[in-house]
C-alpha positions as CSV (number, residue, x, y, z in Angstrom):
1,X,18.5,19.1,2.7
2,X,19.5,15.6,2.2
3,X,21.3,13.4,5.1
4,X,24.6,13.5,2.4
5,X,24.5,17.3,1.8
6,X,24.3,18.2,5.3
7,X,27.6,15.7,5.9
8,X,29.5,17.4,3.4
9,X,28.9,19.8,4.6
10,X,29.7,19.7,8.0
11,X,32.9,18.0,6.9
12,X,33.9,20.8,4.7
13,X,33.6,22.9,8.1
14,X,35.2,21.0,10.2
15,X,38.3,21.4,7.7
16,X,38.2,25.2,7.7
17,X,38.3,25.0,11.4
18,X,41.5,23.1,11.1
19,X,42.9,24.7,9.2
20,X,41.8,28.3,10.9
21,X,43.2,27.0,13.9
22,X,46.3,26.2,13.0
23,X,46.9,29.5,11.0
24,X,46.2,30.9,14.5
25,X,48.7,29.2,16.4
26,X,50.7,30.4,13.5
27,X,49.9,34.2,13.3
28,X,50.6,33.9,17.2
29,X,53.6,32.5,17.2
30,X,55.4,34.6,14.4
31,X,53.6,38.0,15.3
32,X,54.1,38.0,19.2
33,X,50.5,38.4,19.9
34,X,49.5,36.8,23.7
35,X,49.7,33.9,23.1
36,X,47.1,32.5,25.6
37,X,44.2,34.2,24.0
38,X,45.1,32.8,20.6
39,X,45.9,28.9,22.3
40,X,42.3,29.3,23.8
41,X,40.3,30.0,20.5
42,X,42.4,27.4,18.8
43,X,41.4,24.3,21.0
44,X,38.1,25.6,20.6
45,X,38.0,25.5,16.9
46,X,39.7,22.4,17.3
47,X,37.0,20.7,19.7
48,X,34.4,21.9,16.9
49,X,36.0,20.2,14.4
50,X,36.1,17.4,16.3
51,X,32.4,17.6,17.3
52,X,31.5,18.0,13.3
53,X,33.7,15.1,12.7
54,X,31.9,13.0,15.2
55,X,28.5,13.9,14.3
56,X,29.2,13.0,10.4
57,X,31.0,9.7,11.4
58,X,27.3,8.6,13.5
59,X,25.1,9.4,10.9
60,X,27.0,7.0,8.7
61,X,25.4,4.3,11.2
62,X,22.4,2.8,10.2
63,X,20.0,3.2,13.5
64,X,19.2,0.3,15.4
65,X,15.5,0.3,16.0
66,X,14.1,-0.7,19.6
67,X,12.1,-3.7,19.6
68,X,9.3,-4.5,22.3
């Protein structure tokens, strides 16, 4: 797959996680549930999203190469 593709893609992810997590917060906040459990999973779909982000915003840098 092509460097583009594969950034899309992970950007399209990182979005659905967003989102996913904040429905979370949501469904455990209106429905009662323990709240803890569902906090938790949120700010780990929210650190993915944030590690997709990153990884898309430093293959956007052209590499510097090493010179001897």
């Amino acid at each position: 797959m092509s460097k583009e593709l594969i950034n899309k893609l992970r950007l399209v992810f990182s979005i659905i996680l967003i989102f996913a997590s904040i429905f979370t917060f949501a469904y455990s906040f209106f429905y009662g549930e323990s709240f803890d459990q569902y906090f938790y999973l949120a700010m780990i779909m929210i650190v993915g999203a944030a590690f997709h982000i990153q990884k898309v915003e430093e293959s956007k840098k052209p590499k510097k190469k090493r010179q001897k």
